[in-house]
C-alpha positions in Angstrom: -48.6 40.8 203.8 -49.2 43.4 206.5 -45.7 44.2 207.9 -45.6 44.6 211.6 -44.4 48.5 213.0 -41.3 48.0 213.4 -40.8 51.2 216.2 -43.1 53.8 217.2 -39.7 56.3 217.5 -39.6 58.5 214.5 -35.9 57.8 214.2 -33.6 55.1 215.3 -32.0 58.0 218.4 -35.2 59.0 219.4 -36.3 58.8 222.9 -39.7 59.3 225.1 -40.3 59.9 228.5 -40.4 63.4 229.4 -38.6 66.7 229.0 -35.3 65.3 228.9 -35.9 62.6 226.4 -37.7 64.9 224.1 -34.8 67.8 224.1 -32.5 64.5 223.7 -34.5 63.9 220.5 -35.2 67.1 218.9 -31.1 67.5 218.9 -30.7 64.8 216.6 -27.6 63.9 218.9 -25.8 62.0 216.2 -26.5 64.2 213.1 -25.6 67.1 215.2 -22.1 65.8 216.2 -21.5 64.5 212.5 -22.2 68.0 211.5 -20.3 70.0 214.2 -17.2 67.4 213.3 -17.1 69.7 209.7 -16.3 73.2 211.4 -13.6 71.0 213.5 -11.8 69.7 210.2 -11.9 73.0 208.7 -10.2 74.5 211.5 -7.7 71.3 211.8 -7.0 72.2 207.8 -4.8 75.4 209.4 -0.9 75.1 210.0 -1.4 75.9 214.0 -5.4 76.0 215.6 -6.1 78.4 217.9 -8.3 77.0 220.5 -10.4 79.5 221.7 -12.5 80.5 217.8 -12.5 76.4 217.6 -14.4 76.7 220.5 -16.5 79.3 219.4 -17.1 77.6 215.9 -18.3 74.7 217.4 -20.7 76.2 219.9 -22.0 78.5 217.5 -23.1 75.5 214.8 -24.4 73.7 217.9 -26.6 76.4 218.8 -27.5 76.9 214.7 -28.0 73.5 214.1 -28.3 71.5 216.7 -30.5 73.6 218.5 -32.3 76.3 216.0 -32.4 74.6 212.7 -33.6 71.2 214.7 -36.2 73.2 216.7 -37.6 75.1 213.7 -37.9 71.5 211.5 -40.0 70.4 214.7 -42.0 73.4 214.3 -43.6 72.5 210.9 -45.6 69.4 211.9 -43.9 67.8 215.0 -42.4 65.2 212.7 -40.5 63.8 216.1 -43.5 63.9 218.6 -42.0 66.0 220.8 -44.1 67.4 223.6 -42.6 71.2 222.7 -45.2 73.3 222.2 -44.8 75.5 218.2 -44.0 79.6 220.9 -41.6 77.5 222.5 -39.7 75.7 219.9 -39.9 79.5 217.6 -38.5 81.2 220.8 -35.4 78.7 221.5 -35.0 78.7 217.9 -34.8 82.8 217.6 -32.4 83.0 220.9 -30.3 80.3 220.3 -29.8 81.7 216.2 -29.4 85.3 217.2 -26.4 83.6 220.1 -24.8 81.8 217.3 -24.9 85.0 215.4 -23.6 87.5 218.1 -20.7 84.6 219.0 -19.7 85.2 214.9 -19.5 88.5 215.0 -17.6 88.7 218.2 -15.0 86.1 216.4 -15.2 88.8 213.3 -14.8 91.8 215.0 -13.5 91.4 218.3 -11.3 88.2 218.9 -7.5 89.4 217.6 -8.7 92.2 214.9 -10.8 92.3 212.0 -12.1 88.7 209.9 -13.9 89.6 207.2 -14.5 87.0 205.3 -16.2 85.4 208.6 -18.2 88.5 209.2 -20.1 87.4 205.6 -20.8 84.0 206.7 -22.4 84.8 209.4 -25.5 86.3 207.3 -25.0 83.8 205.2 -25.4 80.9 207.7 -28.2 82.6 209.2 -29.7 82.7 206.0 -29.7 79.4 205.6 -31.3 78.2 208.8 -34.2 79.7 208.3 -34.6 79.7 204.2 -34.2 75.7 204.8 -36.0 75.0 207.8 -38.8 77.1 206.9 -39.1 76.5 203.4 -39.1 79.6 202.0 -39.1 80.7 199.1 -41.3 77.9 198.1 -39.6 75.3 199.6 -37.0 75.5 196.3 -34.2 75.8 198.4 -35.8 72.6 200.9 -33.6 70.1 198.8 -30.7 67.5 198.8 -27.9 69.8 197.5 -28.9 72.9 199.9 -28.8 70.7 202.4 -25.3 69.1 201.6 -23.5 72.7 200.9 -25.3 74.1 204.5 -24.4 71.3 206.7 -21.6 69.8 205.4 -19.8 72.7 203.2 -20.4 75.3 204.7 -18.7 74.4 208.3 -15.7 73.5 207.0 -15.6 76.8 205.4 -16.5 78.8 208.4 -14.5 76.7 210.7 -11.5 77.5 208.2 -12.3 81.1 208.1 -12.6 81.4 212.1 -9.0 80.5 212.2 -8.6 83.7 210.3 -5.7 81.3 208.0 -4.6 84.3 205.6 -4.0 83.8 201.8 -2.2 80.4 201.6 -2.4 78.5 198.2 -2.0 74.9 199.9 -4.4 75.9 202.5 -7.1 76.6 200.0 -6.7 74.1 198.0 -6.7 71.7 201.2 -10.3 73.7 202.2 -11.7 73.1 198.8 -10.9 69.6 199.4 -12.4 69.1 202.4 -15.6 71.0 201.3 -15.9 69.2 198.3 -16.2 65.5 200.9 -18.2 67.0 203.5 -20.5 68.3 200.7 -20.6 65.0 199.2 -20.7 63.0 202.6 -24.0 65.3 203.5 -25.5 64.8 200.5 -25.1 60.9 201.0 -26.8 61.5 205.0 -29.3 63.2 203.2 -30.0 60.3 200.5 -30.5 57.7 203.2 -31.8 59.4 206.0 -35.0 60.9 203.7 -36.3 57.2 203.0 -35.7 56.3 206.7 -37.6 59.1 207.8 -40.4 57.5 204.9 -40.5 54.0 206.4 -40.7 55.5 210.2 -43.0 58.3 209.9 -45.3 57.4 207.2 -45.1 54.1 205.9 -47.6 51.8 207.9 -48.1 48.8 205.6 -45.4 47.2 203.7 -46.2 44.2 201.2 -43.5 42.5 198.9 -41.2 39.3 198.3 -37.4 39.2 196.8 -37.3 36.0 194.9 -33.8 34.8 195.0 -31.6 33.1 192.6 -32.1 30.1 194.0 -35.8 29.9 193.9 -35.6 31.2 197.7 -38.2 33.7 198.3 -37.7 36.7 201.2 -40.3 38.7 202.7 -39.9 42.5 202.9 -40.2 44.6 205.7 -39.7 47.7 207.2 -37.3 46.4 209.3 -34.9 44.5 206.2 -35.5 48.0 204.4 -34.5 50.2 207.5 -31.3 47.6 208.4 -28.8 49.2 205.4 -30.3 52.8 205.9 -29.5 53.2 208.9 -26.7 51.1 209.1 -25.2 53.3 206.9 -26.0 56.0 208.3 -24.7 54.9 212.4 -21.5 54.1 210.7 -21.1 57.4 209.2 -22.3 59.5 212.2 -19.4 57.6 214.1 -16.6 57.6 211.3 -16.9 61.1 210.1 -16.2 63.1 213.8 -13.6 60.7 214.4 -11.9 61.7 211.1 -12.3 65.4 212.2 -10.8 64.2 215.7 -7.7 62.5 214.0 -6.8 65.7 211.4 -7.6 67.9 215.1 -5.0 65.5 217.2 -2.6 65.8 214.2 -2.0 69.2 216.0 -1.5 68.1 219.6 
């Protein structure tokens, strides 16, 4: 049985029509809110927030990840069908990581005295952008774990750290904690979003049958594979910022 396309979008957000539809796109709108929802729970994981390095937290992993990381994936082989040509999305990707940088080492070094440990994870998210997005190192590094410790992990550490917290047994343990589900949360997106992206992107044909219990059978599609996917994965794009929101307005 030849299974009919079930959407020429590349993913179940995606948009055309223009400049504005394809920036709307290559942000991944809501994987990038998921994400940015992590440096907001670390930060909520502090006695009192201070508003002003949440701020800068967020913006900074927007500009990282919503707007480098994205921009450089988009690079290597349009995968969304963006109209951005490869100078321009390996320029916005350079400015908007070297902003993201400069806005953490302002936080380290110039935003109420010294942070430390956030002066190391700046390199250290840098790092990652571009050893993930670009496959380096032979792509080894291109996988389901890396991907759950940099995106989900690794902002509720930093957005932990930008609160500059101090040595606080309770707090760590609460940050370990949270790193631990965010980690485990990401690597969950990352199981059902990579066999999305397989029935969208490259998967023309589909044949098969379910034969039920009952002597009932069911056709397969694209579209019954794609229903739980991303299901799954709308419900958890919603559920997982409004966690971050409800540990934030725990401090209001």
């Amino acid at each position: 049985m030849d299974d009919e396309r079930v959407s020429e979008r590349p993913a179940y957000y995606a948009r055309r029509g223009g400049a504005l539809a394809d920036g709307w796109t290559l942000l991944h709108p809501p994987y990038t809110l998921w994400h940015l929802s992590y440096g907001v729970l670390g930060a909520a994981l502090v006695p009192r927030v201070a508003w002003t390095p949440l701020l800068l937290t967020v913006l900074g992993f927007f500009l990282a990840v919503g707007v480098a990381a994205h921009a450089l994936d988009e690079r290597v082989g349009h995968p969304l069908g963006t109209a951005f040509g490869d100078r321009g999305l390996a320029l916005g990707a350079a400015v908007a990581l070297l902003v993201a940088a400069a806005l953490g080492v302002y936080g380290a070094f110039w935003w109420d005295g010294t942070n430390w440990p956030l002066a190391v994870a700046v390199p250290v998210g840098v790092g990652l952008v571009v050893s993930y997005n670009l496959e380096l190192a032979g792509g080894r590094l291109h996988n389901d774990l890396t991907f759950g410790l940099g995106w989900g992990g690794f902002p509720v550490v930093v957005g932990y750290l930008a609160q500059a917290p101090g040595l606080d047994g309770s707090g760590v343990l609460a940050v370990v904690a949270a790193t631990a589900a965010a980690v485990a949360l990401t690597y969950t997106q990352r199981r059902l979003s990579t066999p999305a992206r397989e029935l969208r992107r490259r998967t023309m044909d589909l044949d098969g049958t379910v034969r039920r219990a009952d002597g009932t059978d069911v056709p397969l599609t694209r579209a019954t594979l794609l229903v739980p996917l991303e299901g799954a994965l709308r419900a958890m794009s919603f559920g997982v910022p409004l966690v971050a929101l409800a540990a934030l307005l725990s401090h209001a």
